[in-house]
C-alpha positions as CSV (number, residue, x, y, z in Angstrom):
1,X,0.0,0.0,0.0
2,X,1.1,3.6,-0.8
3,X,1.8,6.0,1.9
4,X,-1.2,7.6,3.6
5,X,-2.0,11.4,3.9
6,X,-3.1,12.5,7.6
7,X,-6.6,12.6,8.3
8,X,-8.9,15.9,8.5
9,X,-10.0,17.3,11.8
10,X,-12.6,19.7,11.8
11,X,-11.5,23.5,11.7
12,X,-8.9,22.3,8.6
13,X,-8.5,24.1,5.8
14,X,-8.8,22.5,2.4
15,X,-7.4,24.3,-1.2
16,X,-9.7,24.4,-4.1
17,X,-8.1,24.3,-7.2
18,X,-9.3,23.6,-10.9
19,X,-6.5,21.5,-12.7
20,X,-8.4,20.8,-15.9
21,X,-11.1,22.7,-18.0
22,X,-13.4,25.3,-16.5
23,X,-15.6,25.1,-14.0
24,X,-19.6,26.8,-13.0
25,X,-18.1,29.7,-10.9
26,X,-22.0,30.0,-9.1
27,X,-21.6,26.0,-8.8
28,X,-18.2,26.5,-7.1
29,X,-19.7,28.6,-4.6
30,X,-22.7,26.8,-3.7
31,X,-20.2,24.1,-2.9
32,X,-18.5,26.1,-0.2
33,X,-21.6,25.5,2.2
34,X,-20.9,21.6,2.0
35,X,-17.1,22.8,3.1
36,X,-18.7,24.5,5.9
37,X,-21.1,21.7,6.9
38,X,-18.0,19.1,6.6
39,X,-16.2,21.6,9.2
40,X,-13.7,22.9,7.0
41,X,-12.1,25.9,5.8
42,X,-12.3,26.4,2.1
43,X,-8.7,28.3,0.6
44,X,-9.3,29.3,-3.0
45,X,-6.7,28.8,-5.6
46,X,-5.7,31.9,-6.9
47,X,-6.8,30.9,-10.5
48,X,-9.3,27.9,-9.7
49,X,-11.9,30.3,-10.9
50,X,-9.8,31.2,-14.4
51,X,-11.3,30.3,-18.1
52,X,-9.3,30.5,-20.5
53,X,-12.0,28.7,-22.9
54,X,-11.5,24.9,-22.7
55,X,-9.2,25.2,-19.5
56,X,-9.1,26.8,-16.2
57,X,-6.2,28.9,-16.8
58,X,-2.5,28.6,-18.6
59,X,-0.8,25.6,-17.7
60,X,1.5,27.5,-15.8
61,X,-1.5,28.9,-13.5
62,X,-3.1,25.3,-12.8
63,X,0.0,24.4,-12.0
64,X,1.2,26.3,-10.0
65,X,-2.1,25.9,-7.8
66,X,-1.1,22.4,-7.3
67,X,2.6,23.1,-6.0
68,X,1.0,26.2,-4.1
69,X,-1.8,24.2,-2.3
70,X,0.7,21.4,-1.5
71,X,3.6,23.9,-0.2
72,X,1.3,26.0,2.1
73,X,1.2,24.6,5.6
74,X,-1.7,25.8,6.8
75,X,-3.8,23.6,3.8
76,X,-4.3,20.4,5.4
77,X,-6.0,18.8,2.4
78,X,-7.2,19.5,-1.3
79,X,-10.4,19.4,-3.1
80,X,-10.3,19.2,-6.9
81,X,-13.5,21.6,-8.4
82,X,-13.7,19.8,-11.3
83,X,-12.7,17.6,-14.6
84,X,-13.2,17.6,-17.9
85,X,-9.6,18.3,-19.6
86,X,-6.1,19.3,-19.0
87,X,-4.5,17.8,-16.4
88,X,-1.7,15.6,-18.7
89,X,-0.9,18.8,-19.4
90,X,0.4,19.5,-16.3
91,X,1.9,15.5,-15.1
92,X,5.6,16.2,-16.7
93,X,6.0,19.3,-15.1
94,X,4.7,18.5,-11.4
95,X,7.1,18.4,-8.3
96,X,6.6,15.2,-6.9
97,X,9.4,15.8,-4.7
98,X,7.2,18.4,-2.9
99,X,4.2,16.1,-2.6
100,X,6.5,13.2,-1.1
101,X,7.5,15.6,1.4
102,X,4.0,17.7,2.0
103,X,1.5,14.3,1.6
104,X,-2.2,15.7,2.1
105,X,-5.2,14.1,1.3
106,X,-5.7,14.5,-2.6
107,X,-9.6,14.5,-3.9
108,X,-11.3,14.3,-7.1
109,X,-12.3,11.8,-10.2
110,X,-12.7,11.6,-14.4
111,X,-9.6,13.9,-15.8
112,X,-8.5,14.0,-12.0
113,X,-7.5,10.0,-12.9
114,X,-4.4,10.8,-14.6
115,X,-3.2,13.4,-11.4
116,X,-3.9,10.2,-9.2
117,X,-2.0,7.8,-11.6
118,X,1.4,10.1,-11.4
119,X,0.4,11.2,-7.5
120,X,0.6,7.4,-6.5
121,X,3.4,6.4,-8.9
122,X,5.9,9.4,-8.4
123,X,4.7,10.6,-4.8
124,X,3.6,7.2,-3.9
125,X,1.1,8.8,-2.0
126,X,-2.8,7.4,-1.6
127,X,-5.0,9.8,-3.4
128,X,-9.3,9.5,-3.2
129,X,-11.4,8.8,-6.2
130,X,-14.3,10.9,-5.4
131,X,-17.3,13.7,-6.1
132,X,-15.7,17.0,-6.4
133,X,-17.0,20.8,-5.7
134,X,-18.5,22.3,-8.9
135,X,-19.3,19.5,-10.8
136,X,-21.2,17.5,-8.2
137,X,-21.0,19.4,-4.2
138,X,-22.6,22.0,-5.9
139,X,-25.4,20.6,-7.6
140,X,-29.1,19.8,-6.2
141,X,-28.1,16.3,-7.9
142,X,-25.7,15.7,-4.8
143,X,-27.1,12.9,-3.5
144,X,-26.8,11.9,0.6
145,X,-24.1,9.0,-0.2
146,X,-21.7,11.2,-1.5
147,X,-21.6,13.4,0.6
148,X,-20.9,10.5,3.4
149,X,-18.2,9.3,1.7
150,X,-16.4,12.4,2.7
151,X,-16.0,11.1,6.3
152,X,-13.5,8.7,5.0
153,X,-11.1,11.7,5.4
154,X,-11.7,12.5,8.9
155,X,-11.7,9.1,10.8
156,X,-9.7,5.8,9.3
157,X,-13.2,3.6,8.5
158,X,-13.0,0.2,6.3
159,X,-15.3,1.0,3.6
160,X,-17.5,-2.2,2.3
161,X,-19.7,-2.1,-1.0
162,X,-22.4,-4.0,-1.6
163,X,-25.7,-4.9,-3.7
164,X,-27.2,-2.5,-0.8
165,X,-26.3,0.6,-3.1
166,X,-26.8,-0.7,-6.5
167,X,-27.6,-3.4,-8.8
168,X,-24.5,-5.3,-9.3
169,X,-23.4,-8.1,-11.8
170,X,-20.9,-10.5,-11.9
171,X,-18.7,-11.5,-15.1
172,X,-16.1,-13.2,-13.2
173,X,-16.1,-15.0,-9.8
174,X,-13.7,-15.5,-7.2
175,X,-11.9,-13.5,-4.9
176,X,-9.0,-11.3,-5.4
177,X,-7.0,-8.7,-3.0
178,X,-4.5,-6.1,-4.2
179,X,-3.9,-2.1,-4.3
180,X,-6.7,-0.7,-6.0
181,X,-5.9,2.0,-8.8
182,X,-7.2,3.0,-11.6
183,X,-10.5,5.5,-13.0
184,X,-11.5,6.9,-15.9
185,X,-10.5,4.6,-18.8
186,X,-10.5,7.3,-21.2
187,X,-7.8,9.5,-19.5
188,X,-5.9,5.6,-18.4
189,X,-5.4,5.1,-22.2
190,X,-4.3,8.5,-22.7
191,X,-1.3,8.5,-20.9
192,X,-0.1,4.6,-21.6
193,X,3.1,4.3,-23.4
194,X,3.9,7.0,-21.1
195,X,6.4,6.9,-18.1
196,X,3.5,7.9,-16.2
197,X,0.9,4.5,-16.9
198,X,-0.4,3.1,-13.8
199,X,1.4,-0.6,-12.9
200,X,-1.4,-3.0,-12.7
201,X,0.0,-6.7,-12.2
202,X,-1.4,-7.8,-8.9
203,X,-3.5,-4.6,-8.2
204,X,-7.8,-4.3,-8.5
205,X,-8.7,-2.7,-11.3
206,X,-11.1,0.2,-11.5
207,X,-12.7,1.5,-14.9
208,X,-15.4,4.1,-15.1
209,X,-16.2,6.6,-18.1
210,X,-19.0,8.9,-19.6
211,X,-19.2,6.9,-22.6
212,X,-21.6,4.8,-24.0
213,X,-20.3,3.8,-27.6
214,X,-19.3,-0.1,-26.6
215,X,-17.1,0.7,-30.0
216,X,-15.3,3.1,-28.0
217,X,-15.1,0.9,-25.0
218,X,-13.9,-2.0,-27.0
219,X,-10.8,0.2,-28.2
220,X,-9.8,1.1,-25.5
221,X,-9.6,-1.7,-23.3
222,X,-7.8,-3.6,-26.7
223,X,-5.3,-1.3,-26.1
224,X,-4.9,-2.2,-22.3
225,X,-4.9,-5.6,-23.1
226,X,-2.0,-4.6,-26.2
227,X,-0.4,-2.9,-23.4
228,X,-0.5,-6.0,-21.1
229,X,-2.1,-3.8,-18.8
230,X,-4.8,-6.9,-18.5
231,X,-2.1,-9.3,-17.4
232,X,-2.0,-10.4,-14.0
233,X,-4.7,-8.7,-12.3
234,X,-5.9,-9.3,-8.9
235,X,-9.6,-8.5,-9.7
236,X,-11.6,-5.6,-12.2
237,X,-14.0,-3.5,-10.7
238,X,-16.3,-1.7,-13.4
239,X,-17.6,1.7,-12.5
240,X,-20.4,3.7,-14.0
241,X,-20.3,4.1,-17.5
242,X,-23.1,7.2,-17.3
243,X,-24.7,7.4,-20.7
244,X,-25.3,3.7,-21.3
245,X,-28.7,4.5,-20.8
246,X,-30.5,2.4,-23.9
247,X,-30.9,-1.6,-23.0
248,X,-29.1,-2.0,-26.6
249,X,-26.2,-0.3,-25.2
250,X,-26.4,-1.6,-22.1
251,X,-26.2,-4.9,-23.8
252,X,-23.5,-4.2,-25.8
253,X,-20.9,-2.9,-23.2
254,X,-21.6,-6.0,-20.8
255,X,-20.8,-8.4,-23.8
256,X,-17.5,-6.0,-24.4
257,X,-16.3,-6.3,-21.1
258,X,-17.3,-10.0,-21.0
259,X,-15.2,-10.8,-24.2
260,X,-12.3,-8.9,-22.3
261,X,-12.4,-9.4,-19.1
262,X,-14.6,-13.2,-18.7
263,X,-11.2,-15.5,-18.9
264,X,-8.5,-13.2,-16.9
265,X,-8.7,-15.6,-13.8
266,X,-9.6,-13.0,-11.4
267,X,-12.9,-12.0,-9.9
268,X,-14.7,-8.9,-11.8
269,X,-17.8,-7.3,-11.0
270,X,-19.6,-4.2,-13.0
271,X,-22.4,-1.8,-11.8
272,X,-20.1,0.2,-8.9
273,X,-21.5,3.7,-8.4
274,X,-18.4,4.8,-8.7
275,X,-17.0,7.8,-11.3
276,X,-20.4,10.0,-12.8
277,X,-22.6,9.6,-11.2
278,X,-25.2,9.8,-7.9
279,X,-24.3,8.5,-5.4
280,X,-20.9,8.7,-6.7
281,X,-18.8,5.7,-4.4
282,X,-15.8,7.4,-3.6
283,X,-12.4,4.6,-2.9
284,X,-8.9,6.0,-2.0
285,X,-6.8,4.6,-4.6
286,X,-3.4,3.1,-3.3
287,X,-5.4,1.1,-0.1
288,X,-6.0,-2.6,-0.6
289,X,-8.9,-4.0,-1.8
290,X,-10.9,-7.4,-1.7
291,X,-13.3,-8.2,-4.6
292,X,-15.5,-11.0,-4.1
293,X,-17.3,-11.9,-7.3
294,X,-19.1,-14.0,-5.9
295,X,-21.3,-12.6,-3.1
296,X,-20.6,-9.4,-5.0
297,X,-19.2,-7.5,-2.9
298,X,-16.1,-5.0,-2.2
299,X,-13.9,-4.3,0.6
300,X,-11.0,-1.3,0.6
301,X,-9.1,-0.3,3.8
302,X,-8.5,2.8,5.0
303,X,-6.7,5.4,2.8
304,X,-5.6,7.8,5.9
305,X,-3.3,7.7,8.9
């Protein structure tokens, strides 16, 4: 397991920054009365707000957010506003010298996946897949579950997911147990052949993505499985996959990730609320994990001190 980030006691402050594209300012706002409620301290980035058109500011301003909001000692943890693009912009260019050495917790999901593939590889630090401040906090589509899963940050708690939440169904069963990592598949695929793709052998799994082209899908995890990023898994844990709405769809994407996934050996289980959507599940990637695909269910230790 990667190292953990100390846990948040109320009166902490947490930076809010925007590392990827733009986010609803008014959104951004509304979400500082769920700070409050947590018992926080919001700090604003000094360009989280920024919109330069399809990103929240010059790389150099996003950037240097993230070094700030890592540096300052009087942030004890950091929120991500929101996703969309931008943050491989940033991964070749980040101090992770300065996160090893200033480890707080780390929060966020979809183009945040590629921050918590170099965080944990580089800073070897546990980072949280999980709803952020714009894009969900400040929404009247934050559901009650979410929000909950913020508690994870303030006292060490074993977090266990079962058919309780959410429909679930198993393609694989068995029981695996490894360091979870992982998220959205589309940003995953964008950065392999990269010194920054995440190490898989022996580690759970987790995919999650917007899309519902099972075409799309299917490309992508070939090119996981080209990249022998398939190989040696401990388990697969399939998130959402929001717009597979139509049972056609639906359809299609199970029989994609039965063709890819069916014969690895390891337990797999799709139908997580976990990545976009409510309730959005949030995990901190770097714990262990136990995948049972066979009473369907998953278990991930605690991701603070």
């Amino acid at each position: 397991m990667l190292n953990q980030p100390k846990r948040l006691k109320k009166g902490d402050t947490v930076g809010i920054i925007s590392t990827s594209s733009p986010v609803d300012r008014e959104a951004l706002r509304r979400s500082l009365t769920f700070v409050e409620e947590l018992g926080l301290q919001a700090k604003m980035g000094k360009y989280a707000e920024r919109d330069t058109g399809y990103l929240a500011g010059r790389d150099e301003e996003r950037l240097a957010d993230l070094h700030d909001m890592f540096e300052d000692p009087e942030v004890d943890g950091i929120f991500c506003s929101g996703g969309g693009y931008g943050a491989a912009r940033l991964i070749d260019r980040i101090d992770y010298g300065l996160i090893r050495e200033n480890p707080k917790v780390f929060w966020g999901y979809s183009d945040i996946s590629i921050l918590h593939a170099a965080i944990g590889k580089y800073a070897e630090l546990v980072t949280f897949h999980g709803p952020m401040l714009a894009s969900d906090a400040g929404t009247d589509k934050f559901s009650e579950l979410s929000a909950k899963m913020f508690r994870q940050l303030f006292e060490p708690m074993e977090l266990y997911y079962s058919e309780g939440i959410a429909p679930l169904e198993t393609i694989a069963g068995g029981i695996g147990q490894g360091e979870l990592t992982g998220g959205n598949l589309t940003r995953l695929c964008s950065i392999i052949g990269t010194k920054f793709e995440p190490e898989t052998t022996g580690k759970v799994l987790l995919i999650e993505d917007i899309s519902d082209d099972p075409q799309r899908a299917d490309s992508q995890l070939n090119q996981l499985r080209l990249a022998r990023k398939l190989e040696d898994l401990a388990g697969v844990i399939i998130g959402d996959f929001k717009k597979a709405d139509g049972p056609d769809n639906k359809g299609r994407l199970s029989d994609v990730f039965r063709h890819y996934f069916s014969s690895l050996g390891v337990p797999v289980v799709s139908g997580f609320r976990i990545g976009h959507c409510e309730p959005n599940f949030a995990v901190p990637l770097g714990s262990d994990a136990r995948l049972d695909g066979d009473t369907k269910t998953l278990t991930v230790l605690p991701g603070i001190e």
